[in-house]
C-alpha positions, 0 to 999 in steps of 0.5 A: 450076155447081161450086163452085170453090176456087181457089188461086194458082198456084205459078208465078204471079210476085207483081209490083206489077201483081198478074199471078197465076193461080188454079187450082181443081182440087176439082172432078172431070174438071175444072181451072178458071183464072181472073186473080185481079185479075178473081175475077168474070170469065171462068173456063177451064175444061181437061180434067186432061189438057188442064191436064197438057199445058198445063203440060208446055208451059209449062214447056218453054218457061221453059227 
């Protein structure tokens, strides 16, 4: 298994729930997101393509 370093997202909101999502991006070919409030829980694993496309979404729908 890699060994992800994962960042908190820059379009994660510091809320007092703590919602943000991590990112890892150290590992070739692939783009690991994870909840930060669950470090030990499950981990999504996304193509750079795939992870590209996600975020093209999501920032069309913000607008």
């Amino acid at each position: 298994m890699a060994s992800f370093i994962f960042r908190t997202s820059s379009y994660s909101s510091v809320t007092e729930n703590g919602e943000c999502v991590e990112v890892a991006t150290n590992v070739p070919a692939l783009v690991a997101i994870r909840d930060s409030k669950r470090p030990t829980g499950p981990v999504l694993h996304l193509t750079p393509t795939a992870w590209t496309a996600f975020l093209a979404t999501a920032t069309a729908a913000r607008r």
